[in-house]
C-alpha positions as CSV (number, residue, x, y, z in Angstrom):
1,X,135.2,78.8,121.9
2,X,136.8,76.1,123.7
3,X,140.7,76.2,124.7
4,X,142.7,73.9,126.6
5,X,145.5,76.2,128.8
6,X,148.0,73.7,129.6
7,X,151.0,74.9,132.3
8,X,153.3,77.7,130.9
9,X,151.3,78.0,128.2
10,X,149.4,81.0,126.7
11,X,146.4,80.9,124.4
12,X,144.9,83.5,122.6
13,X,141.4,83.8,121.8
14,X,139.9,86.2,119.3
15,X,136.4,86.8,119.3
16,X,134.9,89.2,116.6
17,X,131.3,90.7,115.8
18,X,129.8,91.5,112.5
19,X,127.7,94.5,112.0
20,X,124.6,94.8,111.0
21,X,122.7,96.5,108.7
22,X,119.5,98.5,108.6
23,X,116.4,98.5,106.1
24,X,114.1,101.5,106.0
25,X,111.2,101.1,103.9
26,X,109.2,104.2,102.6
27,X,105.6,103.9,101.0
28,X,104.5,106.7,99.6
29,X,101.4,108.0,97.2
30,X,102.7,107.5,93.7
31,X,100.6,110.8,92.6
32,X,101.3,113.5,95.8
33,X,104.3,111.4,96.9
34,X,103.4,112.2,100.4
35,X,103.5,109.1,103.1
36,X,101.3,106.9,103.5
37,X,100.9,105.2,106.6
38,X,99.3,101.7,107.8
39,X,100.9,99.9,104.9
40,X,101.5,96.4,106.1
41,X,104.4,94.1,104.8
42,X,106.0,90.8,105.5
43,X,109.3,90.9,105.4
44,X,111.0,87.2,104.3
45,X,115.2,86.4,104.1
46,X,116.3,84.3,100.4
47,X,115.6,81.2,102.6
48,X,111.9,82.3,102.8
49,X,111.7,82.6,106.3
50,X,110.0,85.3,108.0
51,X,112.7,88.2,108.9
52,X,110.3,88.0,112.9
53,X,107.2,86.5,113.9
54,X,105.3,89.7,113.1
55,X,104.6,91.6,109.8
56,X,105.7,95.8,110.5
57,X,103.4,98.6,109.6
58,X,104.5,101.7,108.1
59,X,104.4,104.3,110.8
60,X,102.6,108.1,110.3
61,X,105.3,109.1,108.4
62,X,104.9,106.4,106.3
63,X,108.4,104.3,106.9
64,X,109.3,100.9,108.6
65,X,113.1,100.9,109.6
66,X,114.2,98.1,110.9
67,X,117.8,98.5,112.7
68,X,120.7,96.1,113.7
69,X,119.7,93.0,111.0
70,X,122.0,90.4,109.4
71,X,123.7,91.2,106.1
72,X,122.1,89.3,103.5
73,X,118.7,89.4,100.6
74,X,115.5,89.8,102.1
75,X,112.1,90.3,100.0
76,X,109.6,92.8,100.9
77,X,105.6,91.7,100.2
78,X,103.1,94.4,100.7
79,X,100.1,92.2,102.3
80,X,97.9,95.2,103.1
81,X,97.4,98.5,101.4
82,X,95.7,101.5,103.1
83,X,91.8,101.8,102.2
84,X,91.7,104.1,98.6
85,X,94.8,102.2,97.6
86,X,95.7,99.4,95.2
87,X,97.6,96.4,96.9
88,X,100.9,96.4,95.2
89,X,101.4,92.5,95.4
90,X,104.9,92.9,93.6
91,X,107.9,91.8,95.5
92,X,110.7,93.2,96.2
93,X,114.2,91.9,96.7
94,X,117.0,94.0,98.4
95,X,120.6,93.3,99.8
96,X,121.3,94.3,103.2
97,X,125.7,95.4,104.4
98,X,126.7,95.2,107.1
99,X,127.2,98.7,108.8
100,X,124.8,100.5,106.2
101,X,121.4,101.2,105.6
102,X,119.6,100.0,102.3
103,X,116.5,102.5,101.8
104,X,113.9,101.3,99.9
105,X,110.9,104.0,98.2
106,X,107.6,102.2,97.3
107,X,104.2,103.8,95.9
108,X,101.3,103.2,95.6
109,X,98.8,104.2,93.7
110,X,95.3,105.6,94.8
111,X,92.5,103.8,93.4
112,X,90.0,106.1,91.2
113,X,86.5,106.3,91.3
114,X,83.4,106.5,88.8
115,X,80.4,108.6,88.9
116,X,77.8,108.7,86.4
117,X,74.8,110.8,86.3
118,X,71.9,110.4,84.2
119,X,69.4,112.9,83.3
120,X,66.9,113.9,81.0
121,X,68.0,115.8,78.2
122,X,65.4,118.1,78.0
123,X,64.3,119.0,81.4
124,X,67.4,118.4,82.9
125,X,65.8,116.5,85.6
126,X,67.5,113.2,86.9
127,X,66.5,109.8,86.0
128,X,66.2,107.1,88.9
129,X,66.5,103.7,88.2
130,X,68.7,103.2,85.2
131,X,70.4,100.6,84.5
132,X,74.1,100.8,83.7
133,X,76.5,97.9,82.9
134,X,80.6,98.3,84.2
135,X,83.3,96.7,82.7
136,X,86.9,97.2,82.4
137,X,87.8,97.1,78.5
138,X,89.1,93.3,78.8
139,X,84.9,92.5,79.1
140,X,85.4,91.6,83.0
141,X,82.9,93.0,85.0
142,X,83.5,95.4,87.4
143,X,81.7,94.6,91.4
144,X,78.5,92.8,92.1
145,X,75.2,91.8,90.6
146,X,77.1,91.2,86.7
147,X,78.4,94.6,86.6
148,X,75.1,96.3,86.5
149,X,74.5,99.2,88.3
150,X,71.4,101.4,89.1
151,X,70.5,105.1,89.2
152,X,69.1,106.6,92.6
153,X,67.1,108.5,93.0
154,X,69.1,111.6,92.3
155,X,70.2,109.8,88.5
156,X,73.5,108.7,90.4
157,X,75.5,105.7,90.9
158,X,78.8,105.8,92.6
159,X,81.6,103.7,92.5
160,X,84.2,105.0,94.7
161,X,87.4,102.8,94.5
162,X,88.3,101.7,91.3
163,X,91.9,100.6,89.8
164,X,93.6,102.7,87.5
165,X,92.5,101.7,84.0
166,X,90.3,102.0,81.4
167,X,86.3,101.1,81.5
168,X,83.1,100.7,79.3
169,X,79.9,101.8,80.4
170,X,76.6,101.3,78.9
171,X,73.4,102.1,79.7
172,X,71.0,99.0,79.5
């Protein structure tokens, strides 16, 4: 502030702080709800600016708190899920007072898997080299090579991370 003190004269100044707020974000597994950590997010204000030059990581008990930030909306974006997650790309907008703390729970959910084993029905012996085709129930394909997959040689093929949903398969 600026003040001009002329002689016999008194001036008062007032200065005053705002408080902050604080933002604790929790991800958690949407089946065990245990923590989940290495979750990264970006954390943006309404204006679309980034809340700091860095995106935050969720911590080993699976939380981000960030302490002493302006009041005001800010929009969480998860940018990078743990391995045998799905990305939850949803955003998230929350409001952040002054002087309290806005706690914010988000799951996600593992990612499935498929394994299909071929044998013959009499001998019970498996069957290498069979050829399987993957798709979810829209008709996209699921991975590489058109959705077709191949036995090995113990009549298996394995397809560990897959999206909750429902799938065809057919042998061709």
């Amino acid at each position: 502030q600026t003040v001009a003190v002329k002689p016999n004269d008194v001036q008062t100044l007032t200065f005053t702080n705002t408080k902050k707020g604080s933002l604790v974000i929790s991800k958690v597994d949407s089946v065990t709800h245990e923590p989940i950590a290495g979750v990264r997010f970006e954390i943006r204000g309404s204006n679309g600016n980034a809340y700091a030059a860095e995106s935050f990581t969720t911590d080993s008990n699976g939380l981000i708190r960030l302490d002493h930030i302006p009041s005001g909306d800010y929009v969480i974006v998860e940018t990078r899920a743990k391995d045998g997650y799905q990305l939850d790309s949803s955003t998230r907008t929350v409001s952040v007072t002054a002087g309290k703390t806005k706690e914010v729970t988000i799951e996600n959910v593992p990612l499935g898997g498929l394994l299909i084993k071929k044998m013959d029905s009499v001998t019970k012996e498996p069957l290498s080299e069979v050829i399987f085709k993957v798709t979810r129930t829209d008709g996209s394909v699921v991975g590489e090579s058109n959705g077709e997959y191949r036995t090995d040689e113990r009549g298996f093929i394995s397809i560990p991370e897959l999206a909750p949903g429902s799938y065809t398969v057919q042998e061709v």
